[in-house]
C-alpha positions in Angstrom: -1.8 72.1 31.0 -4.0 73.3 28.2 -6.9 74.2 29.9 -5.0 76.5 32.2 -2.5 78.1 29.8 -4.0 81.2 28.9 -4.6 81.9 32.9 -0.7 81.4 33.2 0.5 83.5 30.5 -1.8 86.5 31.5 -0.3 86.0 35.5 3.5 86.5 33.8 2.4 89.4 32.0 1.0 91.1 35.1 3.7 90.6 37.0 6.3 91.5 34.5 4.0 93.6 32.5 6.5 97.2 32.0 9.5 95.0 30.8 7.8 93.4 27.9 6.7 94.8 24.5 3.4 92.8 24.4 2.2 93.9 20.2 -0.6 91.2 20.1 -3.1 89.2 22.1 -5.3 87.7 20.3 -9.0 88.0 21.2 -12.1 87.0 19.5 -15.4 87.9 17.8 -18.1 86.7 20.6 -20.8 85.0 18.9 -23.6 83.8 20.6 -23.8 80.2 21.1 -26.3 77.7 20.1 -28.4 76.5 23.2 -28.5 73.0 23.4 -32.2 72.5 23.3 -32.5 75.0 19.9 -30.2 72.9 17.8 -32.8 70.5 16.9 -35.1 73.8 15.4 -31.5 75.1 13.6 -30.9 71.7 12.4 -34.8 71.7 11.1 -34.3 74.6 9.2 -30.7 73.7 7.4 -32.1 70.5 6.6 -35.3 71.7 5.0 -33.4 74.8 3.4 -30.0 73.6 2.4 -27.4 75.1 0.2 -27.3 74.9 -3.0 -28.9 71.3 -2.6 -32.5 69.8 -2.4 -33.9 69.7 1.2 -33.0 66.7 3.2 -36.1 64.9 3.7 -36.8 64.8 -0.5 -32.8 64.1 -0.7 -33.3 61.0 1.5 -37.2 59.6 0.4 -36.6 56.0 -0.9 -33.2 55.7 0.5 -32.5 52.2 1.6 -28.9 52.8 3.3 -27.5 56.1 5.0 -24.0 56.3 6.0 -23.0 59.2 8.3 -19.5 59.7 8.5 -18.5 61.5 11.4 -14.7 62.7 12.6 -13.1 61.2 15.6 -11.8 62.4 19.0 -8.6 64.5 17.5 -12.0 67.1 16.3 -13.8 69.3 18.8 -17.0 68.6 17.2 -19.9 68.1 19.5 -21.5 64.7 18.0 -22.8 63.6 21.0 -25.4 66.5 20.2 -25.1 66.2 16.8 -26.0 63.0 15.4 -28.9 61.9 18.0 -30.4 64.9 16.7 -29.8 64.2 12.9 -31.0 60.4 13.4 -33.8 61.8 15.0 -34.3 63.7 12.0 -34.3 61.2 9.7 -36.8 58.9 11.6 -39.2 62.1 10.4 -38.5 61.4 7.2 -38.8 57.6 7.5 -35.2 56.2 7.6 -35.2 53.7 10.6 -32.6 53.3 12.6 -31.8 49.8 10.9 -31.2 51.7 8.1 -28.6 53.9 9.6 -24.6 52.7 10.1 -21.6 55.5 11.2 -18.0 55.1 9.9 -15.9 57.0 12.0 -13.7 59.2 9.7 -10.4 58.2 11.4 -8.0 59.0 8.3 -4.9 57.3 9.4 -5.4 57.7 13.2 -6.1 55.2 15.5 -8.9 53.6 16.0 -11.2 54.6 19.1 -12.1 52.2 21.8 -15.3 51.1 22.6 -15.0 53.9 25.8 -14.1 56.1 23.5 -16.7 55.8 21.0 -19.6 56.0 23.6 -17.7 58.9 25.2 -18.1 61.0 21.5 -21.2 59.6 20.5 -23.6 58.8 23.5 -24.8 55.5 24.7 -28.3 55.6 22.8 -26.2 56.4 20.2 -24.0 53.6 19.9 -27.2 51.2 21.0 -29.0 52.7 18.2 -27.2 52.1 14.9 -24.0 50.6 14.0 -20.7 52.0 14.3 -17.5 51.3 12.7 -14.1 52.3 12.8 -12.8 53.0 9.7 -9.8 50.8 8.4 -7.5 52.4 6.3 -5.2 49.3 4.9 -5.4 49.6 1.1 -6.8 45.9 1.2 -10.0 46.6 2.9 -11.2 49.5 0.7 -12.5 49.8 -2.7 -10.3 50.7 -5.6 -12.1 53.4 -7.9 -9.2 54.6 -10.7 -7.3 57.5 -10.2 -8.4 61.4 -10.0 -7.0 63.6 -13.4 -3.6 64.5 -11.3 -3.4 60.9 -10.7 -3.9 60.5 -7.1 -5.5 56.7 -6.6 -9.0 56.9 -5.1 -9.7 53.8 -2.6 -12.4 54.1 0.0 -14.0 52.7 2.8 -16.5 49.8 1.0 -19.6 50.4 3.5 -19.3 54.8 2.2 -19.3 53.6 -0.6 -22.0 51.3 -1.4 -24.1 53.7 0.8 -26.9 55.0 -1.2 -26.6 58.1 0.8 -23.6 59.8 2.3 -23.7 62.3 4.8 -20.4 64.2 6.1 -20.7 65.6 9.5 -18.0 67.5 11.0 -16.4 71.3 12.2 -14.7 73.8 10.1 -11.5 75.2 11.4 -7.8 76.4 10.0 -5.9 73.0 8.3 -2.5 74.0 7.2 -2.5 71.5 3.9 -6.2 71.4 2.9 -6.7 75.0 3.6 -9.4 74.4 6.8 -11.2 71.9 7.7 -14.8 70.0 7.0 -16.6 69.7 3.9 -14.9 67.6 1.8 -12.3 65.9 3.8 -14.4 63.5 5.5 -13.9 61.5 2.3 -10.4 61.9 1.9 -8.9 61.7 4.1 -11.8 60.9 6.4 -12.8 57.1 4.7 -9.6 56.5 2.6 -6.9 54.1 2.3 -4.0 55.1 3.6 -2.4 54.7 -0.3 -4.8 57.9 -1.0 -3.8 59.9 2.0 -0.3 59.5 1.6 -0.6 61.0 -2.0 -2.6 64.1 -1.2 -0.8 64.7 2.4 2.5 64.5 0.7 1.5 66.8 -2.2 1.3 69.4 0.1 3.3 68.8 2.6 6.8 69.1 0.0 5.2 72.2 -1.4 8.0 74.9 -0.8 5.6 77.6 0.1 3.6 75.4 2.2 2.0 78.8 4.3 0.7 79.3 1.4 -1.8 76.6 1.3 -3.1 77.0 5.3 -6.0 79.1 5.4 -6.5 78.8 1.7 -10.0 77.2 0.4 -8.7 77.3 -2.9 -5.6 75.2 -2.9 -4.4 72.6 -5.4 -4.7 70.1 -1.8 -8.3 70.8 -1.3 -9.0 70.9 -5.1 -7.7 67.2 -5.3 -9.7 66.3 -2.4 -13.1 67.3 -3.4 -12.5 65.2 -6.8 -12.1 62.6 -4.2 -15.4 63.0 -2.5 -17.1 63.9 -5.9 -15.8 61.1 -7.4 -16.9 59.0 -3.8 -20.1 60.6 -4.2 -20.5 63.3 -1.0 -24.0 63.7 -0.9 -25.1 65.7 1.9 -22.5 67.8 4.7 -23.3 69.2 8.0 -20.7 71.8 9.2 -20.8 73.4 12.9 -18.5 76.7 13.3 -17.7 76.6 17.0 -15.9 78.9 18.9 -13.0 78.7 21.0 -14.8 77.2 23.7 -15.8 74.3 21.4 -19.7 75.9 21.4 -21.7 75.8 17.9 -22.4 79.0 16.9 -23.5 78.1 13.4 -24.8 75.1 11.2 -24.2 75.4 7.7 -25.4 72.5 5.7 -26.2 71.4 2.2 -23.7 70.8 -1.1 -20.2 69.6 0.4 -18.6 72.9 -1.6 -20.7 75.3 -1.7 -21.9 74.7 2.2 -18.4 74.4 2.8 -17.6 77.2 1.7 -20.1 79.7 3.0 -19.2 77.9 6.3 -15.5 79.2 5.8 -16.4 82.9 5.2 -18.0 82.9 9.0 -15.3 80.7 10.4 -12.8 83.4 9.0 -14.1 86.0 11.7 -14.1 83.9 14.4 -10.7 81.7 13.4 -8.5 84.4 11.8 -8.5 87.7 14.2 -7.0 90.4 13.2 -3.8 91.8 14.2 -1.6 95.4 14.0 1.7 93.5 13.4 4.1 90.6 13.7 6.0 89.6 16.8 9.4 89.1 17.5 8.2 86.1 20.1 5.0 84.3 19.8 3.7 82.3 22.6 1.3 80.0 21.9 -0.5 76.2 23.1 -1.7 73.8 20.3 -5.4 73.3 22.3 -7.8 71.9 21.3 -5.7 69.9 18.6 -3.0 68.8 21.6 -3.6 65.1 21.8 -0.1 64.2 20.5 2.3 66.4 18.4 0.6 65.0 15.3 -2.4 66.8 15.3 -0.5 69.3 17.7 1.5 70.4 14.9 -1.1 72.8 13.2 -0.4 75.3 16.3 2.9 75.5 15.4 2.2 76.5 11.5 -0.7 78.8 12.4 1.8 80.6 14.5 4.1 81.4 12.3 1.3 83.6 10.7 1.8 86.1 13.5 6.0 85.9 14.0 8.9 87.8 12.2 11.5 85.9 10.3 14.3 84.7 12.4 11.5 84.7 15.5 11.1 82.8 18.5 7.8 80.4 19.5 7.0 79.1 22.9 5.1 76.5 22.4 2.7 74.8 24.9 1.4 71.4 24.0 -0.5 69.1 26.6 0.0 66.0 24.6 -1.4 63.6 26.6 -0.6 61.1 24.1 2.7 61.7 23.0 4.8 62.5 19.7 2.0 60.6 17.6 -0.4 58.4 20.0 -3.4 59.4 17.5 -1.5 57.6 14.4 1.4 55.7 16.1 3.2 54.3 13.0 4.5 57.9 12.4 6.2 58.4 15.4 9.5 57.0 14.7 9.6 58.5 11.5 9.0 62.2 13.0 11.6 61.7 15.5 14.1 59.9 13.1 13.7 62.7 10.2 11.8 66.1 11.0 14.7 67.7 12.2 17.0 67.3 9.1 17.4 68.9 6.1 14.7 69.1 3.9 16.1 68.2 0.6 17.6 65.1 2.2 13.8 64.3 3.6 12.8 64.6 0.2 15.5 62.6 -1.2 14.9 59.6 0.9 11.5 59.1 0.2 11.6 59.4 -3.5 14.1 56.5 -2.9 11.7 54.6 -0.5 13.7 54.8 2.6 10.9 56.7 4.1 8.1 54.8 2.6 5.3 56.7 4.4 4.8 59.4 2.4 2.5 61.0 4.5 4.3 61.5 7.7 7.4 61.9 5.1 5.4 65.5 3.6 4.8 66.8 7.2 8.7 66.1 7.9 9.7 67.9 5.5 7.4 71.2 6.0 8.0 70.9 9.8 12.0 70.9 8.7 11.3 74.0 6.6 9.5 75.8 9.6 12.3 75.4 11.7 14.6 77.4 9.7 12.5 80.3 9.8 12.1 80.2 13.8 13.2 79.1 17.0 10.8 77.0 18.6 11.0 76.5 22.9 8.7 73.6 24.1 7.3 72.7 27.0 5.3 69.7 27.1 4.6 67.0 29.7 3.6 64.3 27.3 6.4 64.9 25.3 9.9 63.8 26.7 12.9 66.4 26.4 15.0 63.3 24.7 12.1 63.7 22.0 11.5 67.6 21.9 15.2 67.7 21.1 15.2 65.1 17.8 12.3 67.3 16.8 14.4 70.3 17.2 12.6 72.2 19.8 14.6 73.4 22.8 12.8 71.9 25.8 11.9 73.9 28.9 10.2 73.4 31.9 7.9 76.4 32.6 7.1 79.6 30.9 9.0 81.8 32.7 12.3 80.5 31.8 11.4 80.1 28.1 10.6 83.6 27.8 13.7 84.7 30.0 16.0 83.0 27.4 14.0 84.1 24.5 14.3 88.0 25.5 18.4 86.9 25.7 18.2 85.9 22.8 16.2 88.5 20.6 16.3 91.6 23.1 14.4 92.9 26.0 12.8 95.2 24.1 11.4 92.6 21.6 8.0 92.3 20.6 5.6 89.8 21.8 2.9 87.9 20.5 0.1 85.9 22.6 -2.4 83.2 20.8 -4.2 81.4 23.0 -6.1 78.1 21.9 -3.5 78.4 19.2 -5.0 75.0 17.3 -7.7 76.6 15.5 -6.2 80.3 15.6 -4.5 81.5 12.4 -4.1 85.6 12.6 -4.1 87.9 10.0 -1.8 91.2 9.8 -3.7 94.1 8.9 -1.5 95.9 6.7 -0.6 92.2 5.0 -3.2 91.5 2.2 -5.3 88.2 3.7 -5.0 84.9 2.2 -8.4 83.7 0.8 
């Protein structure tokens, strides 16, 4: 459904094109692509001029373990092109391959099968080094204290007795931790689930929770970089892709300040520009639409671009369900996301819900609902289950946007996003987030 959806919107609009008050349509900086056979000279030069850190190959010398910790098929980062070239890399500079494990940065998703894992990563990858799934039960990672705000740091044992940590991953719009990469393939990348219940959960109850997507600077993603400092993040490659999931840029170096520099680009490519809000968005949760989990950021990103009181058609492929990428949660999103949020709140501070975590997004995703309207269709999802989410299921777009004009007027304005995942709009006459 996904991979067609922007070909079926742009076929209603042509046929229906004088009755609809289309304000928006998002479209996107073009950047050239990286070819595939020059990101091994790109990667050369990040790696021997890094920022704000000490080139690789002098960062590495006398190194006796390297971890690389990578993220996992929810991501649209290219690692199949990726790490062979950064092992490659390291062979230069004298770390065998021996030397070398991968901990994929699952979080609390599932873990990837063997298929899976060779499909992401390559064959000579996965013949070369060892590669592990990371486990997130708090009894299989380390305890380390507690950050300053008292979140409890426990990590994946073979990160941490690493002597050298390398994060590799994409940079895109997150709606708690502000956008993606840098720092978050510690936490919650290679942490027990007891840590990414606390920082999820923080945000996730925040009452102005747009506030946080889009924002580099939150109190989420300040908590999570104590995480990794405290870990020890040594080293971060970054990819900005564009929609098409193509690199377009490598920025690599100090997990901040890399980070960070990799945001400012991502910005014009992520975040286009628009002359106003609409009345009705449209939008599909690609390339995030395994499941409703991840799927979910399309629906807060959207809500950047819709009036109070709006409408959102929202496409989502999800192949996998409600929550295939992190089952435990599913019952709990189906049992609680569409009640009140106070009474979300209340039951987990009593321990009814005990996973805080899925509890925080319930509880934002309840406080999103009361500001719009949301129509889904979804194969993957079943209408039983769009309904205890409180979305109104429909079959095709056509009759979503024929009820939504009865609803809100013929003459209302509408919005398009395509690949709606990793698009979060700005308003032009609306002062930008950071």
């Amino acid at each position: 459904m996904s991979c067609c959806f922007k070909n079926n919107i742009d076929r209603i609009f042509i046929d229906d094109i004088n009755n609809i008050n289309k304000v928006f349509h998002t479209k996107f900086v073009k950047q050239p692509a990286l070819e595939e056979d020059k990101i091994y000279n790109n990667f050369k030069k990040t790696f021997l001029n890094p920022i704000n850190s000490v080139s690789l190959d002098k960062l590495v010398k006398n190194k006796r373990s390297i971890v690389l910790i990578a993220d996992d098929l929810t991501r649209p980062t290219k690692q199949k092109i990726l790490l062979p070239t950064l092992l490659n890399e390291l062979n230069r500079y004298g770390i065998k391959d021996a030397m070398v494990k991968l901990v994929i940065a699952l979080g609390t998703h599932r873990k990837m099968t063997k298929k899976e894992i060779i499909e992401r990563f390559g064959e000579s990858l996965v013949k070369r080094i060892e590669i592990i799934n990371h486990d997130c039960k708090e009894k299989n990672c380390i305890n380390l204290g507690f950050t300053e705000k008292g979140t409890p740091i426990q990590v994946n044992p073979v990160v941490y007795n690493s002597d050298f940590k390398i994060g590799i991953g994409s940079i895109m719009p997150h709606p708690i931790a502000g956008w993606t990469g840098g720092g978050k393939m510690i936490q919650p990348g290679v942490c027990s689930e007891i840590t990414t219940n606390h920082t999820h959960y923080i945000g996730g109850k925040y009452y102005n929770y747009l506030d946080l997507s889009g924002n580099v600077d939150n109190f989420v993603r300040e908590e999570i970089e104590n995480i990794a400092a405290k870990v020890g993040l040594d080293f971060i490659i970054n990819t900005v892709n564009d929609v098409n999931g193509d690199i377009i840029k490598i920025f690599a170096g100090d997990f901040i300040s890399a980070h960070r520099l990799g945001v400012k680009f991502a910005e014009k490519i992520h975040r286009p520009l628009i002359d106003e809000k609409a009345d009705i968005v449209i939008t599909d949760a690609y390339p995030v639409d395994t499941d409703y989990w991840q799927g979910f950021k399309a629906l807060v990103f959207s809500h950047f671009a819709l009036n109070d009181g709006g409408i959102i058609i929202f496409f989502i492929d999800a192949p996998e369900g409600v929550a295939g990428s992190a089952p435990k949660h599913r019952n709990i999103l189906l049992n609680w996301a569409n009640k009140e949020p106070e009474e979300i709140l209340s039951n987990i501070n009593n321990g009814i819900i005990k996973d805080k975590n899925c509890g925080g997004m319930c509880i934002s995703h309840a406080r999103l609902l009361k500001r719009a309207k949301v129509f889904c269709i979804s194969e993957g999802i079943s209408d039983n289950e769009k309904r205890k989410l409180g979305f109104s299921p429909f079959a095709s777009l056509p009759r979503a946007i024929e009820q939504a004009f009865k609803e809100k007027g013929r003459d209302s304005k509408v919005g398009i996003i395509p690949f709606g995942g990793e698009t979060m709009v700005r308003v032009k006459k609306e002062k930008t987030l950071p």
